[in-house]
N, CA, C and O atoms as a Maestro MAE file, in Angstrom:
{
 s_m_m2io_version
 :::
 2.0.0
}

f_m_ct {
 s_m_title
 :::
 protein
 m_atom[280] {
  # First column is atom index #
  i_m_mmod_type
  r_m_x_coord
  r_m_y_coord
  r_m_z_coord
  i_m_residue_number
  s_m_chain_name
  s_m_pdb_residue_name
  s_m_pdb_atom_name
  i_m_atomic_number
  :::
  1 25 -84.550 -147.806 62.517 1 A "UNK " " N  " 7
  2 3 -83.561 -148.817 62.815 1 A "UNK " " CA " 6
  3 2 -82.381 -148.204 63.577 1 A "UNK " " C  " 6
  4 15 -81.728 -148.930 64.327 1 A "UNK " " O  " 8
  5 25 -82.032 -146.757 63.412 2 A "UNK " " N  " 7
  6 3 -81.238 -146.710 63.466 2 A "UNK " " CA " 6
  7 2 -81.110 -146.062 65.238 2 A "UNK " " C  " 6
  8 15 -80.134 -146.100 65.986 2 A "UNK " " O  " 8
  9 25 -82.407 -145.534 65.469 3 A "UNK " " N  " 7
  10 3 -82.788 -145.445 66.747 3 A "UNK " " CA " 6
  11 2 -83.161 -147.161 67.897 3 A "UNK " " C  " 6
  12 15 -83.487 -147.203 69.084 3 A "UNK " " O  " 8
  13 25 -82.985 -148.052 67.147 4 A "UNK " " N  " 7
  14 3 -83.337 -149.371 68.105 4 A "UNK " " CA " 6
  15 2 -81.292 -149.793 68.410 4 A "UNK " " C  " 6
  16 15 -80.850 -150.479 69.332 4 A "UNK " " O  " 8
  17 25 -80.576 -149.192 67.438 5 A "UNK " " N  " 7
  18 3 -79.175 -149.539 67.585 5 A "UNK " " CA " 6
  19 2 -79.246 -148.588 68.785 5 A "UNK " " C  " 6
  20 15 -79.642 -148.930 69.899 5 A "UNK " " O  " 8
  21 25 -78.836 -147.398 68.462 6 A "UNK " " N  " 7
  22 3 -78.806 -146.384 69.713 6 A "UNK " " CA " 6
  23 2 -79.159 -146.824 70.791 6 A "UNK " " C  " 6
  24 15 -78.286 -146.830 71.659 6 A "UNK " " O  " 8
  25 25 -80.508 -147.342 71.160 7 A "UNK " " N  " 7
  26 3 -81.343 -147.924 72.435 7 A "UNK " " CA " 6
  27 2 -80.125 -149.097 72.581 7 A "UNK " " C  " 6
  28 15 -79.322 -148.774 73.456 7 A "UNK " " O  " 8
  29 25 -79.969 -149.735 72.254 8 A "UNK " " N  " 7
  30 3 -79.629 -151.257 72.516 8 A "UNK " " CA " 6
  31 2 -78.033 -150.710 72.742 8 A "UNK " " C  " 6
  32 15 -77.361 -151.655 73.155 8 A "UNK " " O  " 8
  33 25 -77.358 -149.675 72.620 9 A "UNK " " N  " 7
  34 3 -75.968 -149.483 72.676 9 A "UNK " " CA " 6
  35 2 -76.269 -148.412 74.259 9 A "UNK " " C  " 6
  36 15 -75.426 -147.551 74.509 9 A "UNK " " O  " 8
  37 25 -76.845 -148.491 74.706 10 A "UNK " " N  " 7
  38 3 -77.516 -147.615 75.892 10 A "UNK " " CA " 6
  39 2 -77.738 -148.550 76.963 10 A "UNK " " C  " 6
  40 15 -77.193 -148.341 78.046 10 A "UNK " " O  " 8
  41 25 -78.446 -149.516 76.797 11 A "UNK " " N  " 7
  42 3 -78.866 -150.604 77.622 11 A "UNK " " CA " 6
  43 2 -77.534 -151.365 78.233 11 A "UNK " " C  " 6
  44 15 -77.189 -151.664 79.376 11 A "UNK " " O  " 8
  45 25 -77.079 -151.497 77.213 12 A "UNK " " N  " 7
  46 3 -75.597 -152.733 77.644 12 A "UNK " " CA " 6
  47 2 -74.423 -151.850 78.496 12 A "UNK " " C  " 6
  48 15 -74.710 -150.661 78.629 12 A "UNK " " O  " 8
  49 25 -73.538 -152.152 78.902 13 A "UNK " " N  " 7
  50 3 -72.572 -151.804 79.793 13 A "UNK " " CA " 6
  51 2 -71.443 -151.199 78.773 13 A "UNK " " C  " 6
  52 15 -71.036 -151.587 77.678 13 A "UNK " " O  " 8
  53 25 -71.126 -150.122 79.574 14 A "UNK " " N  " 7
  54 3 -70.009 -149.198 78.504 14 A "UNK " " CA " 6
  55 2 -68.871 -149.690 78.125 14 A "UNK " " C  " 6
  56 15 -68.466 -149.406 76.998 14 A "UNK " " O  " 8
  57 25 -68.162 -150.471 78.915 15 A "UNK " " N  " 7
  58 3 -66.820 -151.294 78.696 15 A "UNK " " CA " 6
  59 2 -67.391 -152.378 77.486 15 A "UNK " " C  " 6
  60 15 -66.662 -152.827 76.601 15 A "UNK " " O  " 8
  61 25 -68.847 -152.699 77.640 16 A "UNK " " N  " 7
  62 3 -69.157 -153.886 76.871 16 A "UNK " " CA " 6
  63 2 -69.316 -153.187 75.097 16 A "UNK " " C  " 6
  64 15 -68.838 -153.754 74.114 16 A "UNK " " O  " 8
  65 25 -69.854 -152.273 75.068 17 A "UNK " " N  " 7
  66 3 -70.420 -151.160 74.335 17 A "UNK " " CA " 6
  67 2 -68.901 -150.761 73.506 17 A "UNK " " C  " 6
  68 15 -68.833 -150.982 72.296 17 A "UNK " " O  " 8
  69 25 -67.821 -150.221 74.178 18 A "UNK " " N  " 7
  70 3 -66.702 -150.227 73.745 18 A "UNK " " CA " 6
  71 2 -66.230 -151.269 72.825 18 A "UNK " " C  " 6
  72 15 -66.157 -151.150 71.602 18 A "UNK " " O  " 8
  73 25 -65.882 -152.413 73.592 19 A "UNK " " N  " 7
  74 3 -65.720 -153.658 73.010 19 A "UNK " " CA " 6
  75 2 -66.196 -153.551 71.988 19 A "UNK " " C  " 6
  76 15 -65.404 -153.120 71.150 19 A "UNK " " O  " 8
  77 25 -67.290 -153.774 71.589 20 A "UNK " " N  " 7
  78 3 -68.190 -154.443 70.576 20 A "UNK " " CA " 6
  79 2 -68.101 -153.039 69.618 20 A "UNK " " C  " 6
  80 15 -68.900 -153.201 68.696 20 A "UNK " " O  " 8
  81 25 -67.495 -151.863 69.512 21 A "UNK " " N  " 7
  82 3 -67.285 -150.398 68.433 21 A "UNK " " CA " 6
  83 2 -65.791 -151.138 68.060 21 A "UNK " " C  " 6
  84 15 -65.563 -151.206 66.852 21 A "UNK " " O  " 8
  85 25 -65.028 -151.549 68.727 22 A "UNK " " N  " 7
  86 3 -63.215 -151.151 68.792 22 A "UNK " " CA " 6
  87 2 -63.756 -152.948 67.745 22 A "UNK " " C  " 6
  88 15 -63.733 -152.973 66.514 22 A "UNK " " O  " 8
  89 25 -64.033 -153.779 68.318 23 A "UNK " " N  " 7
  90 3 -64.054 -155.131 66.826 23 A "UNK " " CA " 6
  91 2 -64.932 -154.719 65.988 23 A "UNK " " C  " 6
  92 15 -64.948 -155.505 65.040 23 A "UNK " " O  " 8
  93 25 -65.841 -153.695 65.822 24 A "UNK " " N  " 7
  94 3 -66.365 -153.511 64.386 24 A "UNK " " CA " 6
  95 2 -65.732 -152.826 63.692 24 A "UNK " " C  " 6
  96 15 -65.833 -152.984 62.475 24 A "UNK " " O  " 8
  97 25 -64.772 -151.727 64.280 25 A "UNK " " N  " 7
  98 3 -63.816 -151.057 63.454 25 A "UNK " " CA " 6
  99 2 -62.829 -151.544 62.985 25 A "UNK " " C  " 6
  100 15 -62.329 -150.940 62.037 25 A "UNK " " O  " 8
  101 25 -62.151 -152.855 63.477 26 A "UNK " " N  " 7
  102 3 -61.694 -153.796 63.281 26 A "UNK " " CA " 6
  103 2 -61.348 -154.487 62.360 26 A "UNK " " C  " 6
  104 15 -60.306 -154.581 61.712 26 A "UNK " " O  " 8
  105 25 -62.840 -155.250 62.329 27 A "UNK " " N  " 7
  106 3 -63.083 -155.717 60.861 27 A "UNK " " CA " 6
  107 2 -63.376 -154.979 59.834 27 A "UNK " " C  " 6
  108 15 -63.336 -155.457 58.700 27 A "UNK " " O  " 8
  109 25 -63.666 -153.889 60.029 28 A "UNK " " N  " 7
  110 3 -63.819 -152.698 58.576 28 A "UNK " " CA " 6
  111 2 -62.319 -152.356 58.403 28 A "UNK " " C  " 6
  112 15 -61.895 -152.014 57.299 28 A "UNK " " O  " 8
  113 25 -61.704 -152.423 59.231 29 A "UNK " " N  " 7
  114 3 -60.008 -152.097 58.652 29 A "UNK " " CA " 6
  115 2 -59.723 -153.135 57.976 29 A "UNK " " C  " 6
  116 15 -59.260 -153.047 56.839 29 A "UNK " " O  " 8
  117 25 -59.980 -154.389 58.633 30 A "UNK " " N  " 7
  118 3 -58.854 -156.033 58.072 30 A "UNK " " CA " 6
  119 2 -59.976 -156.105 56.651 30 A "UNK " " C  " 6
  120 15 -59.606 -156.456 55.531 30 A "UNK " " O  " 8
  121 25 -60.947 -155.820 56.893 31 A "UNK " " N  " 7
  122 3 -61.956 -155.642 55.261 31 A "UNK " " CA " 6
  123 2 -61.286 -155.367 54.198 31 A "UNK " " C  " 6
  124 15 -60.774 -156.133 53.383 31 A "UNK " " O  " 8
  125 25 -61.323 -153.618 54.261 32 A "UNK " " N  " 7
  126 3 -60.452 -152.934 53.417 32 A "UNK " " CA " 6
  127 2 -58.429 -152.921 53.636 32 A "UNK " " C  " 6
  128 15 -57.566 -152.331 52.984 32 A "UNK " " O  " 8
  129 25 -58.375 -153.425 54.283 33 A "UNK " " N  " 7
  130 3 -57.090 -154.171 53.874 33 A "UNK " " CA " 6
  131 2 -56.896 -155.500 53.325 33 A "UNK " " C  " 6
  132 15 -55.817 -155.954 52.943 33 A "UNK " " O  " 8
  133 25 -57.690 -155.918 53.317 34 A "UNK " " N  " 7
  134 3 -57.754 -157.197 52.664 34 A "UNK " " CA " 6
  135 2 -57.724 -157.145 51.102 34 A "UNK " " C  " 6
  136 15 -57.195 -157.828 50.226 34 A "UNK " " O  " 8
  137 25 -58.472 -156.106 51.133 35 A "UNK " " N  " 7
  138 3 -58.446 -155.756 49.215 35 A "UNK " " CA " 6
  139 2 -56.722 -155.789 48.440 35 A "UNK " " C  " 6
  140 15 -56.482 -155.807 47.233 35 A "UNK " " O  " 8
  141 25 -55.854 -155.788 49.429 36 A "UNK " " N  " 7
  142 3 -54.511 -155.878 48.630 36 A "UNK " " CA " 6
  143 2 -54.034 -157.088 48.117 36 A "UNK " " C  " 6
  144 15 -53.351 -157.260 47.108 36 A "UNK " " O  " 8
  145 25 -54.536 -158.049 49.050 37 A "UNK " " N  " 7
  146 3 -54.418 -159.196 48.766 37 A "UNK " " CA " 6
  147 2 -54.952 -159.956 47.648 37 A "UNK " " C  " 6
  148 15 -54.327 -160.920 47.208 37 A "UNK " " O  " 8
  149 25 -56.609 -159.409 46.920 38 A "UNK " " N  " 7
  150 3 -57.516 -159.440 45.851 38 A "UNK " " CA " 6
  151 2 -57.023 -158.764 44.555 38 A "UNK " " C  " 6
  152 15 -57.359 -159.082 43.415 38 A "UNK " " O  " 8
  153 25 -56.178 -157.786 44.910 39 A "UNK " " N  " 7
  154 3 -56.079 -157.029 43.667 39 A "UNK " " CA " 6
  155 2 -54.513 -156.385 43.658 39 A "UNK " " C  " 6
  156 15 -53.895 -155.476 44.212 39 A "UNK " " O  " 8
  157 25 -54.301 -157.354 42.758 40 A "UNK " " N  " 7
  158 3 -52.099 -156.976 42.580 40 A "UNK " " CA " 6
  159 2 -52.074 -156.120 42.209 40 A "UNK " " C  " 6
  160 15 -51.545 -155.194 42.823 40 A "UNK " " O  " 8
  161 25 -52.806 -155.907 40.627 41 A "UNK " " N  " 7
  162 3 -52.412 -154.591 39.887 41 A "UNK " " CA " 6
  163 2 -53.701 -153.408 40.214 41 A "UNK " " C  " 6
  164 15 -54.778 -153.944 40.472 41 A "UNK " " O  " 8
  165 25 -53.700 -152.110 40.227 42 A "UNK " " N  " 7
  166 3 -55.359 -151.416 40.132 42 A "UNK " " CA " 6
  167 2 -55.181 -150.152 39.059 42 A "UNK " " C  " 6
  168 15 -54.111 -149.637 38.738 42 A "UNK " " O  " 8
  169 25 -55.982 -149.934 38.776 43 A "UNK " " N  " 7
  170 3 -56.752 -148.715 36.966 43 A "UNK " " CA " 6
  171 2 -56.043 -147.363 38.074 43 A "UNK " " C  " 6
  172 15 -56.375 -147.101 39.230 43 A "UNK " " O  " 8
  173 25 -55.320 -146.905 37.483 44 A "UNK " " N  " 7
  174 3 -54.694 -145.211 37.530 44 A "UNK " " CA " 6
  175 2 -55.893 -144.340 38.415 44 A "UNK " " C  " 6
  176 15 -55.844 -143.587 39.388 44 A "UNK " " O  " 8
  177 25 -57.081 -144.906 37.466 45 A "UNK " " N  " 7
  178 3 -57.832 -143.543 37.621 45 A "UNK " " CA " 6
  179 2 -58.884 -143.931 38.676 45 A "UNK " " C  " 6
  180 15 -59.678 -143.082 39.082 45 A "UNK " " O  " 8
  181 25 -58.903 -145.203 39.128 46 A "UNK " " N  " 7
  182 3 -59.605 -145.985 40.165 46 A "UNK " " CA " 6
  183 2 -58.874 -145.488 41.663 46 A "UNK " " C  " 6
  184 15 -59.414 -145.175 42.724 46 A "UNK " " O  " 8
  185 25 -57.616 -145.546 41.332 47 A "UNK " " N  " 7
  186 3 -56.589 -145.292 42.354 47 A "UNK " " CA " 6
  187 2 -56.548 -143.744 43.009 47 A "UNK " " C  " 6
  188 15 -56.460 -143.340 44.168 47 A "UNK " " O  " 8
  189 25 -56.646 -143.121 41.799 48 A "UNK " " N  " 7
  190 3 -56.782 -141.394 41.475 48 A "UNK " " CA " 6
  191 2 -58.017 -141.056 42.643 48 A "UNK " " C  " 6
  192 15 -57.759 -140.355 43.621 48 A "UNK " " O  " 8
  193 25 -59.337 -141.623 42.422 49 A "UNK " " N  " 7
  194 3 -60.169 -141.300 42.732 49 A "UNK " " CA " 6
  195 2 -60.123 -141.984 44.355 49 A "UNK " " C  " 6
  196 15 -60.701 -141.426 45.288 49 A "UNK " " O  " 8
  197 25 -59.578 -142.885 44.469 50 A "UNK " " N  " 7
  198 3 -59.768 -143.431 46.261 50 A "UNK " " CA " 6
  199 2 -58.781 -142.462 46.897 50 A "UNK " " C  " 6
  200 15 -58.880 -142.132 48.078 50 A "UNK " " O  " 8
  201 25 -57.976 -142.084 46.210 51 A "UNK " " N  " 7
  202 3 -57.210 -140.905 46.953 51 A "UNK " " CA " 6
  203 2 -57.992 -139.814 47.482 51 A "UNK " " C  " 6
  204 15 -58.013 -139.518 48.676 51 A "UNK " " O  " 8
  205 25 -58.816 -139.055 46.313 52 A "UNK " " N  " 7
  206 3 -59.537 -137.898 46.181 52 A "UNK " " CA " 6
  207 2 -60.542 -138.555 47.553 52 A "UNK " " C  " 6
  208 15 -60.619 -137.923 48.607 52 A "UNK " " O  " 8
  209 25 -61.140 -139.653 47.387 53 A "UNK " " N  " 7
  210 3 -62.080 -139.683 48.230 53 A "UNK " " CA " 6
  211 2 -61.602 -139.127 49.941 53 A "UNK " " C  " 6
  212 15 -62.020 -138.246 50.693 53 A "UNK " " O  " 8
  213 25 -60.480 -140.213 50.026 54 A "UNK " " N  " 7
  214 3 -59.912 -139.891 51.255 54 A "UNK " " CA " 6
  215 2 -59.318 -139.183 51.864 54 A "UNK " " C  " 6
  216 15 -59.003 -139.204 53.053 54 A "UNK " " O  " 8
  217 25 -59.005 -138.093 50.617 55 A "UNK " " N  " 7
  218 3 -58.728 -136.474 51.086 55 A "UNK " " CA " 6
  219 2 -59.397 -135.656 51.690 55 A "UNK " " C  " 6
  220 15 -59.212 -135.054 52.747 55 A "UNK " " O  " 8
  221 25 -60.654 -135.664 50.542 56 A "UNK " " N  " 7
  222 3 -61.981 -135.178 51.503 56 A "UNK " " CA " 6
  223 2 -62.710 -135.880 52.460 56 A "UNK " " C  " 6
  224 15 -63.523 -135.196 53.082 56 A "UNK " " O  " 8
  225 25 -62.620 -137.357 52.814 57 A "UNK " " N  " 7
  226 3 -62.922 -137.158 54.065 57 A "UNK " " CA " 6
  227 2 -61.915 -136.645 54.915 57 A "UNK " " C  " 6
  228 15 -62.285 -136.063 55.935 57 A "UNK " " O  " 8
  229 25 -60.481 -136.781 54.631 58 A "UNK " " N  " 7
  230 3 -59.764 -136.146 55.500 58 A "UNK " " CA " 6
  231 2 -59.864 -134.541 55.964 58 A "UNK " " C  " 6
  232 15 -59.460 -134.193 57.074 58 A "UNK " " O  " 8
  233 25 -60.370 -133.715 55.126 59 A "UNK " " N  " 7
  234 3 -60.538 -132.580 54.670 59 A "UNK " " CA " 6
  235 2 -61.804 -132.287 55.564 59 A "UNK " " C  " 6
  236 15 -61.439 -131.329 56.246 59 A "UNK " " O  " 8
  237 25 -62.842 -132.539 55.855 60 A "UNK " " N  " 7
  238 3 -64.071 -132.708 56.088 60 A "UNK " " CA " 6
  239 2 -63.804 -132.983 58.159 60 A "UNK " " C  " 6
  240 15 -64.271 -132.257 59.037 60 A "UNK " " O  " 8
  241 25 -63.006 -134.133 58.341 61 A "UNK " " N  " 7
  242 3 -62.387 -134.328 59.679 61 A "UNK " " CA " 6
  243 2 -62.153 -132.922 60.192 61 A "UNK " " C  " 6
  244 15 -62.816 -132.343 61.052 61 A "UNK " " O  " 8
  245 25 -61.037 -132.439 59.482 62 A "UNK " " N  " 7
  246 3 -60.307 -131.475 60.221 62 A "UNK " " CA " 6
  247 2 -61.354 -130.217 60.220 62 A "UNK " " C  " 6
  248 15 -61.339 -129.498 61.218 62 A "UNK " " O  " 8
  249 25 -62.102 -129.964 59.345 63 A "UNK " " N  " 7
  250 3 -62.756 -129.088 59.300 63 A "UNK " " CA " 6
  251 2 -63.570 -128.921 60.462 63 A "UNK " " C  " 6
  252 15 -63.597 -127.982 61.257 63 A "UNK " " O  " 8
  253 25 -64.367 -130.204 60.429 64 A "UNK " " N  " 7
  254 3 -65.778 -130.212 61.872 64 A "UNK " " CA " 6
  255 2 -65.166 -130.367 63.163 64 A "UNK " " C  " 6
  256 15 -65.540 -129.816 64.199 64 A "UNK " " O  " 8
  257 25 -64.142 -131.201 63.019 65 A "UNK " " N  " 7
  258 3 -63.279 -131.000 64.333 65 A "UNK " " CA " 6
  259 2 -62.797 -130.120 64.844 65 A "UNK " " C  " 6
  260 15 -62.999 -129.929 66.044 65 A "UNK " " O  " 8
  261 25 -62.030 -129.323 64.133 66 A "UNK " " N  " 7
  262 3 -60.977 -128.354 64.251 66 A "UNK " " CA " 6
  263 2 -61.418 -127.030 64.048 66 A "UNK " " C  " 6
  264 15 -61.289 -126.134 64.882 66 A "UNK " " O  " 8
  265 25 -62.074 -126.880 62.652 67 A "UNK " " N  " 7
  266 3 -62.329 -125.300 62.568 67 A "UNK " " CA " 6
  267 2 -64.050 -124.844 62.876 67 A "UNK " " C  " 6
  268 15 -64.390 -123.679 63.085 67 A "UNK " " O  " 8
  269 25 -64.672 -125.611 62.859 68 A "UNK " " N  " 7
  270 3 -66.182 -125.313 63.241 68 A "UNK " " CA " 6
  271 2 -66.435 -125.788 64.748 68 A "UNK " " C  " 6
  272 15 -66.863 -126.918 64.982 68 A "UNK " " O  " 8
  273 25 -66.167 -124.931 65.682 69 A "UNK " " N  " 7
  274 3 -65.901 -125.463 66.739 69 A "UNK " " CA " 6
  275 2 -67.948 -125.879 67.193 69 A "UNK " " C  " 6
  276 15 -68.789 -125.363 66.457 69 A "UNK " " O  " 8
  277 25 -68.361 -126.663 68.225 70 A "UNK " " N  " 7
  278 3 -69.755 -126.403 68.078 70 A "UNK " " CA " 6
  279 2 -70.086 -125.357 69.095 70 A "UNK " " C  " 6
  280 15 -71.239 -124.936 69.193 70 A "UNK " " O  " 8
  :::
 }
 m_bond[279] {
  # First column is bond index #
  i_m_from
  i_m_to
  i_m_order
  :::
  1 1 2 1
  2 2 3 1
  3 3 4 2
  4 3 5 1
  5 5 6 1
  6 6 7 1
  7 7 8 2
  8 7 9 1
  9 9 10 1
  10 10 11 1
  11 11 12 2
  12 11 13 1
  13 13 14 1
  14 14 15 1
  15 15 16 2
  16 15 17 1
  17 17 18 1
  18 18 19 1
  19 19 20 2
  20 19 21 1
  21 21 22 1
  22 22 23 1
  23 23 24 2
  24 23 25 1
  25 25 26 1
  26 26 27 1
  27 27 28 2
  28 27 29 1
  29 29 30 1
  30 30 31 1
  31 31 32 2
  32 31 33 1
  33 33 34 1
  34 34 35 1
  35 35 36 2
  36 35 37 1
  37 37 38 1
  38 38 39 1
  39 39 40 2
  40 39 41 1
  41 41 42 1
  42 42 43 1
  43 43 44 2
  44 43 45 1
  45 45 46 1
  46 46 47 1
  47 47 48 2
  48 47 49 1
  49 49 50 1
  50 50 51 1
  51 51 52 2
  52 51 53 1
  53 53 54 1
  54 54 55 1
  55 55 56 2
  56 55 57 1
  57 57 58 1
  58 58 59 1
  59 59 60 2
  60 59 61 1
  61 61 62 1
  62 62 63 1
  63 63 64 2
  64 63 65 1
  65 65 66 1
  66 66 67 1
  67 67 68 2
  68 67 69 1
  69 69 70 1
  70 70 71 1
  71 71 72 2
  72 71 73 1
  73 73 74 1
  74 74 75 1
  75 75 76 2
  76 75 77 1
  77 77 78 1
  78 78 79 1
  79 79 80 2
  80 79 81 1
  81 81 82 1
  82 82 83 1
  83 83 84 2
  84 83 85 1
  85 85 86 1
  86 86 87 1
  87 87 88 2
  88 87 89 1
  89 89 90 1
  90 90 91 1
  91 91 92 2
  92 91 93 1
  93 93 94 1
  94 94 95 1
  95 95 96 2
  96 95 97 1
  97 97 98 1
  98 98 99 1
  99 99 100 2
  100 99 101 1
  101 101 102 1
  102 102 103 1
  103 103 104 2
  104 103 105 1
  105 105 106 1
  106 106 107 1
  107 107 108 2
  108 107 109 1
  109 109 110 1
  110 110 111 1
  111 111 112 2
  112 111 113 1
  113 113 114 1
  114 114 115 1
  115 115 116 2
  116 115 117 1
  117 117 118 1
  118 118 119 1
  119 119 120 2
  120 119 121 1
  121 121 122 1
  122 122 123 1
  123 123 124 2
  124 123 125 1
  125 125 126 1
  126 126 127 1
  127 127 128 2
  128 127 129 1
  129 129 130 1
  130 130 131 1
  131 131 132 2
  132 131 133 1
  133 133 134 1
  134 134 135 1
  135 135 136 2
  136 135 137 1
  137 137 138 1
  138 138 139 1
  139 139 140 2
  140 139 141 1
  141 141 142 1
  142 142 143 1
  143 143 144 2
  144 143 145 1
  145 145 146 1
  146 146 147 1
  147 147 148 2
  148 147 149 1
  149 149 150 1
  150 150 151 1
  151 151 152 2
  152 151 153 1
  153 153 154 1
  154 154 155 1
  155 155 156 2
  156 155 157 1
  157 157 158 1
  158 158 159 1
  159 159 160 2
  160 159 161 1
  161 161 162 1
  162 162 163 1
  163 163 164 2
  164 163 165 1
  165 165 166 1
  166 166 167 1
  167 167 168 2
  168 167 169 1
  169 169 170 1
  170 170 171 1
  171 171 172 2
  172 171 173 1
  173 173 174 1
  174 174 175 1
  175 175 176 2
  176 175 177 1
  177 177 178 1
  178 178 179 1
  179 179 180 2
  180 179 181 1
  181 181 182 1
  182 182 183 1
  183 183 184 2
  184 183 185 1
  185 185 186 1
  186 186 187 1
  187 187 188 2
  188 187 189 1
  189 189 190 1
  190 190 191 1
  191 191 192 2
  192 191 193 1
  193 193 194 1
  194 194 195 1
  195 195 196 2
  196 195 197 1
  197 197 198 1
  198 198 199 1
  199 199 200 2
  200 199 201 1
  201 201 202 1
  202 202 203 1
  203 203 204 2
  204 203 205 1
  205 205 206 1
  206 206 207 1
  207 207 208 2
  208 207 209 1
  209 209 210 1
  210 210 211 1
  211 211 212 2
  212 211 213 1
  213 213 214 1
  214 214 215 1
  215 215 216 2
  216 215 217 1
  217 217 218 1
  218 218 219 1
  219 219 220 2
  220 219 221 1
  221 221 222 1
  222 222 223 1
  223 223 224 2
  224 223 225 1
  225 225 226 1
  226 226 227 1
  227 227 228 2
  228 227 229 1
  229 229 230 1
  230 230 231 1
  231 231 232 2
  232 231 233 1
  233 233 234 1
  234 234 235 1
  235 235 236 2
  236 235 237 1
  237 237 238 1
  238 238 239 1
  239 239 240 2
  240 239 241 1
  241 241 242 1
  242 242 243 1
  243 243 244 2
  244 243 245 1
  245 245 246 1
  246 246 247 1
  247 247 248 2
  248 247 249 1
  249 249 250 1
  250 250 251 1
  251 251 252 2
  252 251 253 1
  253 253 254 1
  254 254 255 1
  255 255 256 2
  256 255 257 1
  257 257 258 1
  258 258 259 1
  259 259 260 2
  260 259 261 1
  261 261 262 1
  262 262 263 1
  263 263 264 2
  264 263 265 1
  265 265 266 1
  266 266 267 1
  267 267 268 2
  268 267 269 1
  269 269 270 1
  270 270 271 1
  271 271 272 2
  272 271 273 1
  273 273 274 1
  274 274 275 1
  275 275 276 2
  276 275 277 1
  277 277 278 1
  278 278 279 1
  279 279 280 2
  :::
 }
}
């Protein structure tokens, strides 16, 4: 499947191709921002852990980017 996306993001026009990455990222932001609106109060340790998550991906970024050059 994940090779017929690839093909089909190949075929179409790059400005078009753009487009259609920049509104899917989009809606995965207004997604997970939306969750504030769902949830007033949140669990310490729920909170604890979305941090941790997003450290290491932050952690993980800088790494492949920055220090493992290819």
């Amino acid at each position: 499947m994940f090779d017929a996306v690839v093909q089909w993001f190949e075929s179409i026009s790059p400005i078009l191709a753009a487009f259609y990455a920049t509104v899917f990222t989009w809606l995965l932001t207004a997604f997970g921002a939306s969750f504030v609106y769902f949830f007033r109060t949140m669990n310490r340790s729920v909170l604890d852990g979305m941090l941790g998550f997003t450290g290491g991906v932050m952690v993980a970024a800088s790494f492949w980017s920055l220090l493992a050059p290819p």
